[in-house]
N, C-alpha and C positions, 0 to 999 in steps of 0.2 A: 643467416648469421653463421660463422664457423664456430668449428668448436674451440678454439682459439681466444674467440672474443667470448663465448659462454663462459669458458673457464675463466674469462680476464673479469666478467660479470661478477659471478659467484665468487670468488676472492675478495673483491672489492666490497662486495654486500657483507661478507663473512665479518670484516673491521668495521660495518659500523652497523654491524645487530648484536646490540645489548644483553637481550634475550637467550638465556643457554638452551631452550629448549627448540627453537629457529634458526640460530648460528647453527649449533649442533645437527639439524637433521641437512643443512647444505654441504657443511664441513664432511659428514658421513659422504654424501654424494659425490664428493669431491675425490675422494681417499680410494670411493669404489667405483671412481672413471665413470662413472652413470651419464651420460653426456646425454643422453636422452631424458632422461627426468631434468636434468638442468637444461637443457632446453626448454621444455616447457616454464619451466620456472622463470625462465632468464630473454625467453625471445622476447620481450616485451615487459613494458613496465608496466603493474596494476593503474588503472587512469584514473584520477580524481576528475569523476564526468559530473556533468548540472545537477546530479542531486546525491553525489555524494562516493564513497567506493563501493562495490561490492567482490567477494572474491573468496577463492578456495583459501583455510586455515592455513599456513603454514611459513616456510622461509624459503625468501626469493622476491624478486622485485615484481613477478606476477603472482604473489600469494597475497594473503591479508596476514601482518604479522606488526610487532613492537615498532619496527621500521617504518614501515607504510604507513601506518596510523600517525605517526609522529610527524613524518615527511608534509600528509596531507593537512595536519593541522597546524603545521608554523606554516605552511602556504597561507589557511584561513587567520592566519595570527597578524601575520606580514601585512592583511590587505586591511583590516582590522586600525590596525596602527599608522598606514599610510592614509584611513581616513581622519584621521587626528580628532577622534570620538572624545568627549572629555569621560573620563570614570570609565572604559570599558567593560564589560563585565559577560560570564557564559552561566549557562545552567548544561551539566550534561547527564544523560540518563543509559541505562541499556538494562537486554533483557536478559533472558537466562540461557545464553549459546556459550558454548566455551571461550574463554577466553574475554565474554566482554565485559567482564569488571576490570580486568588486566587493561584492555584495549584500551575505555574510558578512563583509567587514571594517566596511562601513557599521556590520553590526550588533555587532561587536567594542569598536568606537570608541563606540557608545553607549552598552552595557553599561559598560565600563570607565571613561565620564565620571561613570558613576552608582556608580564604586566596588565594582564587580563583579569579580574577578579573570578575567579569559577567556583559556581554551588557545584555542587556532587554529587547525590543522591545516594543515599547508602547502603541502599539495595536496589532488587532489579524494579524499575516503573517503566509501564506502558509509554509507546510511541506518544499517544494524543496529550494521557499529563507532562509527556515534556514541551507539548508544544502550548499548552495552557501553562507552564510552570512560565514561559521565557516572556509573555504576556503580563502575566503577575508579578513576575520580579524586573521586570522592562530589563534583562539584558541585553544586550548587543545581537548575541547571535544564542543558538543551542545546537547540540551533537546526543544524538541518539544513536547509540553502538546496538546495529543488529542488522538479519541479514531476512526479517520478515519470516517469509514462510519457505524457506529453499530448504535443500536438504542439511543435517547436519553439519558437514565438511564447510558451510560456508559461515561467514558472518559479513558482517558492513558495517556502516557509518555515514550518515544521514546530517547535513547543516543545513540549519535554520537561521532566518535573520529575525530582528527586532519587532517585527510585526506575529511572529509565531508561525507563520509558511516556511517551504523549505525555499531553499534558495533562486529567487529567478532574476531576470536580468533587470540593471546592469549587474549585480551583483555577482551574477552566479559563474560569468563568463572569466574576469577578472578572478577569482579566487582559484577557478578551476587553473589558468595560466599561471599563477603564482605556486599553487602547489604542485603542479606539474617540474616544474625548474628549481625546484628549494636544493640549498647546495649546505647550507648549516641549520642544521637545532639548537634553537635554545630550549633547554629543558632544566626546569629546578628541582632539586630534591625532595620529594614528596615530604621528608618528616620537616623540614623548613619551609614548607607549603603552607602546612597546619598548621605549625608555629605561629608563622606570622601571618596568617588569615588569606591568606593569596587565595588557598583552596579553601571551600568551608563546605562543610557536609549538613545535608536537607534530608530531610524525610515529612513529618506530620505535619509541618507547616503549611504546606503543598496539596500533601493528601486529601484533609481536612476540606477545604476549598476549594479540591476538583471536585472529591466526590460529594460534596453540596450543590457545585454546580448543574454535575449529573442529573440529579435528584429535579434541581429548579427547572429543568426539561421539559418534564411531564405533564402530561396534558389535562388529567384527570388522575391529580394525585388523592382525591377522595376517593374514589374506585380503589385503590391501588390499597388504603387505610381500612378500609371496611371489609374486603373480597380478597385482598394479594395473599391469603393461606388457602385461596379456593385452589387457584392454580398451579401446578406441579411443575416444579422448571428444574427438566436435569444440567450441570453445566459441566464440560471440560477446560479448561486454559491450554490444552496440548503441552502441559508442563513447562509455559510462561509465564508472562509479568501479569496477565489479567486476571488470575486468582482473587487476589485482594482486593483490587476495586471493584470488579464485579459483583461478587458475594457481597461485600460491603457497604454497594449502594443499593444492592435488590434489598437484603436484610433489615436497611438500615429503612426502606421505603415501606417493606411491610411481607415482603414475598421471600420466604427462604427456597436455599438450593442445596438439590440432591447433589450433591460430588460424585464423578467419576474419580474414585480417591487413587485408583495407580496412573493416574497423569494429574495430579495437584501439585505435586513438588515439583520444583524447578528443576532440568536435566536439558542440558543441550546433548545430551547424545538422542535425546529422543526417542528411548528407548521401546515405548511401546508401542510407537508409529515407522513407516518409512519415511515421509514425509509430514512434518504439523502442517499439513494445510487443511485449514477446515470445509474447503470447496468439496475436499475429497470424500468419498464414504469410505474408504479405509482406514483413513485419520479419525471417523467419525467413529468406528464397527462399535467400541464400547461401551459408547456413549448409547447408540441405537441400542443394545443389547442393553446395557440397565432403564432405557428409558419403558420399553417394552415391558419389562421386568415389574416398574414402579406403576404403570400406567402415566405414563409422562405426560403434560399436555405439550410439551415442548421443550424440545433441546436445542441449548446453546453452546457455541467453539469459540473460541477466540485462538488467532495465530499467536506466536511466542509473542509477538511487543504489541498483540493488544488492539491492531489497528482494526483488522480483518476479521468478519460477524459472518460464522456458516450458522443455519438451524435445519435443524428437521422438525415435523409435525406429524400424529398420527392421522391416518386415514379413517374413512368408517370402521374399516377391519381391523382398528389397532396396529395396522403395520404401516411402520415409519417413514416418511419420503422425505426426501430431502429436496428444500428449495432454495432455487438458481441466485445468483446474485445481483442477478436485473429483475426475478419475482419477489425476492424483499424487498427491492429496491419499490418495485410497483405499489408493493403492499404499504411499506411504510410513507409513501407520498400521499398517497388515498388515504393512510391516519391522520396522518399530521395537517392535510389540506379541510378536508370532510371534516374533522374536527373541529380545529378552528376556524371554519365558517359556520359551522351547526352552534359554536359558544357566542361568537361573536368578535372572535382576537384575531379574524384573518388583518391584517395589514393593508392599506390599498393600495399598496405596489408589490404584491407579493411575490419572490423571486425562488426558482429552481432550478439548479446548473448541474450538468449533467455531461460525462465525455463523449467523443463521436462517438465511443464504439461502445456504447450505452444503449438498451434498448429505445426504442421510440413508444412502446408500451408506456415507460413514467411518462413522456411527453404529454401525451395524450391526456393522460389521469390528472396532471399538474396545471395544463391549460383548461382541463373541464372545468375547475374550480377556482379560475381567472387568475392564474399563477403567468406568471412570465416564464418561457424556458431560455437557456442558454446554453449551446454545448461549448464545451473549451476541450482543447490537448487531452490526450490519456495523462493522468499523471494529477497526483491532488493537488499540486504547489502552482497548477493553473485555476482550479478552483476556487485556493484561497486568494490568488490574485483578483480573482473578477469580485470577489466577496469584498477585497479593498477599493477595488474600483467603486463599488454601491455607496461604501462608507465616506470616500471623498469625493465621490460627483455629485454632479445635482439633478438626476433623474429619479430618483427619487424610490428606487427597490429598494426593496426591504431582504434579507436571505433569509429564508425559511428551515429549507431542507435542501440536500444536493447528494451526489454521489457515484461511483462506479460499476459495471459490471462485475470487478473483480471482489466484490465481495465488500465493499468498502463505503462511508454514509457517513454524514456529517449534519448533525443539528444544530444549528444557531452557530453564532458565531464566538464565541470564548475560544473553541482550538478551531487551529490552522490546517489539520488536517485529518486524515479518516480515522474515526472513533468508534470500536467499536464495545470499547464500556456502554456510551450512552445512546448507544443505537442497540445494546442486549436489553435495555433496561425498558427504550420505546417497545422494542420487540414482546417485552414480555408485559408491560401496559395492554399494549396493542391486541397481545392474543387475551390478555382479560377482559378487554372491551367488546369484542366479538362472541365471546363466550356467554357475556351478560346478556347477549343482544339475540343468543339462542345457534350460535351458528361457530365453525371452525374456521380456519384460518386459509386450509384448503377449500372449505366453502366460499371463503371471501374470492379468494382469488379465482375461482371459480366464476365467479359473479362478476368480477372486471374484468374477466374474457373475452363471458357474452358480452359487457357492453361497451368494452374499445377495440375488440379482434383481439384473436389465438394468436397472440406472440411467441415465438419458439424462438431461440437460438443456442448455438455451436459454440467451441472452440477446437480450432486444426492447431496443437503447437509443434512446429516442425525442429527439429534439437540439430545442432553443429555443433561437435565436439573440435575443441582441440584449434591450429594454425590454419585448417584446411576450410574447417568450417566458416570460418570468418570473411574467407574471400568464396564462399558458396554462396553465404548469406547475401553479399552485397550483390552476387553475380544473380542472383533470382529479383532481385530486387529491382537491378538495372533493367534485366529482362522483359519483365511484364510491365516497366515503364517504357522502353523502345519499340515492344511490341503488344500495345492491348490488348487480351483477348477479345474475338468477337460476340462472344457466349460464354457463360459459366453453367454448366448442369443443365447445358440445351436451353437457358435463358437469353436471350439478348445480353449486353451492356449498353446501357443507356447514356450514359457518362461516364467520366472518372474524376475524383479528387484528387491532385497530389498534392498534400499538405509541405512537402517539398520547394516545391517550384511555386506554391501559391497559387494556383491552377486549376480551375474547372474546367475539363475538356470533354471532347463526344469521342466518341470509338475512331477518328480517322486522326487523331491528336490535334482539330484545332482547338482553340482556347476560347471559352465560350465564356467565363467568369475571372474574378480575384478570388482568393478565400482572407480574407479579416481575422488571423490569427497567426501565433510565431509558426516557424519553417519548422518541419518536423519531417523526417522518414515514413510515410505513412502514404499507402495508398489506397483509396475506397472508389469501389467499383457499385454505382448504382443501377440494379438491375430493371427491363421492363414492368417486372410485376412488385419494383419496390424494395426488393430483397434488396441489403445493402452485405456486402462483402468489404472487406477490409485488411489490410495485409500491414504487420507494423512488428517492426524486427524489438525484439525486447529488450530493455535499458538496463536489467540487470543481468540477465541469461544468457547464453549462447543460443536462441531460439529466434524463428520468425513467430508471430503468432496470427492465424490468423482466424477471423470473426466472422460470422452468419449468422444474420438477424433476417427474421420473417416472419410472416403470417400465413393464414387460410381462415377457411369458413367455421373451422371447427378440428379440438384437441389435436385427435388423433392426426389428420391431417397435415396440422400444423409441425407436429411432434416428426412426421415422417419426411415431412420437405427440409426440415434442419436438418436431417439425419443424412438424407441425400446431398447435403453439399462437402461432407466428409470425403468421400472419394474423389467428388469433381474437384477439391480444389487439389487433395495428392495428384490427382493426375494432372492438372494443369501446370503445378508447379514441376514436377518430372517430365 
């Protein structure tokens, strides 16, 4: 693009952002010829893609700003209206990043110009109560303003439809195309919102009845009545929305929490982390260091909106390890499964869905105790579909438990997507129940080792900054689909998956199967000894990510053959 047409860009954005603090920082760039920052800003329009926008803070048509937000929600208002819904209505939430109380009234006031009734929520709530919130008050659709667990500089915006998933097809395709071309706003004045009830603000109404529902969870909430002061549970929110209901349903169940108290307040600068992600141990360092401190049996993170459950647990030694988010995964299936067949409540079609790129560790744990598995898409808005599949066919599964590698779990069905309120709360059931039983949590998982194999696995994520990376990205992608490797890390390739092309192939590219699921960018290479490789470009990042799952006979082994696909897949891909 010349800088001709940037400048013709940024002008044009300049008259229709509202916002003084986004006009203002283009209108700067404009004044001091910056034609390279305005490029970035301006090569490209932020895309309203299937599950919603993500993107750097700022102004410009590739930033997240008052504009953008508005642009992509009369797209969702348009599609809305041309389904000729009687009574429309939204619920929208967000969490504590900058900008996203701004962001979710921008998008209140457009909905509501388009004759949309909208709750509001009047402070910052969790991902999962907004998608139990849209459930409870049967709105149409919900918007959740947040950007997860990325770095500060970002935020987003998440739509959900009437069922409480986020958007999938037909729906998701149609909206994304409408907000893509939006050429007017309608937008109403917020104090005429509230006036006349257009917008209407929620708080405890909601509250109240997620976090009961949390609670009705539990598996053995007599345990939790009698013992929940035995156990010591430090928690951080990484100075998000999961402050409050977390503390509020432990407390409220029987089990108080230690606060890591300089990350309680809400701060979207993030102040005492580089990144809130609780995968990480330097998101974690605090939290480890008070739990140590207290003698913790167990600490708890949640990402800023709440979705995303990292923990650690101590060792023999008192010193704290952190566990992977396919070994909670393991752990909490083997509670929830072992459980309710040891009471008597298991279901006789008991159902477990899980992504590809999910260990096959739960598989195993979930089918020992006559679970059905299912894996579906990276991404929860495929899980909660298969959850509505159960609910309207007539095979007759039941949903139990489900969930991601990335850190993310969903129990029963009330929300639509990953919770990790009421997956802190099984978690900390869970390590009381083990505790009762004379044993830790690393001793559990220890013990479903030995008896389904040393599951190990990786993550490679490979970063592309910027215009250049984007056609790097697609060029590694094309590549290792024209040319299969014949080996990965000195293993054979057995197959490949392109969830692409729909395709099961062998290493010489015929096609040996279909895959029974949507098209997706995703390639899984199934290795001789099982290792399953995985390569899937990320939906909100400028990253490929890729995944190594394995086994051995034992830990250490296990521990060193994941370790070892680190460099084979850098070098594959270079």
């Amino acid at each position: 693009m010349s800088d001709v047409e940037i400048l013709a860009k940024a002008q044009a954005y300049v008259q229709k952002e509202k916002h003084p603090t986004f006009r203002g920082e283009v209108e700067k760039l404009i004044a001091e010829k910056n034609l390279e920052e305005l490029s970035d800003r301006f090569f490209k329009d932020l895309e309203f893609g299937t599950g919603g926008l993500r993107g750097v803070i700022g102004g410009g048509y590739n930033r997240l700003n008052s504009y953008t937000i508005q642009k992509a929600t009369q797209g969702l208002a348009t599609y809305i209206v041309n389904q000729k819904i009687e009574n429309p209505s939204a619920v929208i939430a967000y969490d504590s990043r900058n900008y996203s109380d701004l962001f979710a009234l921008e998008a209140a006031k457009v909905l509501a110009g388009n004759g949309i009734k909208t709750y509001l929520f009047s402070s910052l709530r969790p991902t999962p109560e907004l998608s139990f919130a849209v459930r409870e008050l049967k709105t149409t659709t919900g918007i959740v303003v947040t950007a997860s667990h990325n770095p500060p500089k970002y935020n987003g915006y998440k739509v959900y439809w009437s069922d409480g998933c986020q958007v999938t097809p037909p729906h998701d395709d149609a909206i994304v195309a409408l907000a893509n071309s939006v050429e007017e706003i309608k937008a109403i004045d917020e104090n005429e919102a509230f006036k006349n009830g257009s917008i209407v603000k929620i708080d405890e109404e909601i509250d109240k009845k997620y976090i009961d529902m949390v609670k009705n969870l539990c598996i053995r909430p007599q345990l939790i009545r009698e013992k929940g002061k035995d156990v010591k549970v430090v928690f951080t929110p990484l100075h998000g929305a999961g402050a409050m209901p977390v503390e509020r349903a432990l407390k409220e169940m029987g089990i108080d929490v230690i606060w890591v108290e300089q990350q309680k307040a809400p701060d979207g600068n993030f102040s005492t982390v580089k990144k809130p992600n609780p995968e990480e141990k330097e998101a974690l360092q605090l939290s480890l260091d008070l739990g140590k401190k207290v003698g913790a049996d167990l600490i708890l993170a949640t990402d800023p909106d709440a979705d995303r459950l990292g923990i650690a647990v101590p060792d023999e030694n008192g010193e704290f390890v952190l566990i992977t988010g396919n070994q909670l995964g393991a752990l909490l299936s083997d509670y929830i499964f072992s459980s309710k067949k040891a009471l008597g409540t298991l279901p006789k079609k008991p159902a477990f869905i899980k992504t590809i790129v999910t260990t096959n560790f739960q598989r195993k744990i979930a089918e020992h105790y006559g679970a059905a598995c299912f894996d579906v898409l990276t991404g929860f808005k495929y899980i909660g579909e298969k959850i509505r599949e159960f609910e309207t066919g007539n095979d007759g599964y039941e949903y139990l438990f489900g969930g991601e590698e990335s850190y993310g779990y969903l129990i029963g069905t009330h929300v639509r997507d990953k919770d990790a309120v009421s997956a802190a709360v099984m978690t900390a059931e869970m390590t009381l129940f083990h505790r009762s039983e004379g044993r830790s949590l690393l001793q559990q998982l220890n013990k479903l080792w030995a008896q389904f194999g040393y599951f190990q696995e990786t993550l490679i994520n490979l970063d592309f900054e910027g215009q250049a990376g984007i056609a790097k990205m697609a060029g590694i992608m094309k590549g290792l689909r024209e040319k299969i490797p014949a080996e990965i890390n000195g293993i054979k390739v057995a197959e490949v998956k392109d969830y692409q092309s729909s395709e099961v192939k062998s290493p010489d590219g015929a096609v040996k199967a279909k895959i029974d699921l949507p098209k997706s960018n995703v390639l899984q290479f199934i290795l001789a000894d099982e290792t399953i490789i995985t390569a899937r470009p990320s939906g909100t990042e400028p990253k490929i990510k890729f995944y190594a799952s394995t086994f051995a006979e034992n830990e250490a082994k296990a521990k060193a053959k994941a370790a070892s696909f680190d460099k084979a897949i850098r070098d594959l891909v270079s």
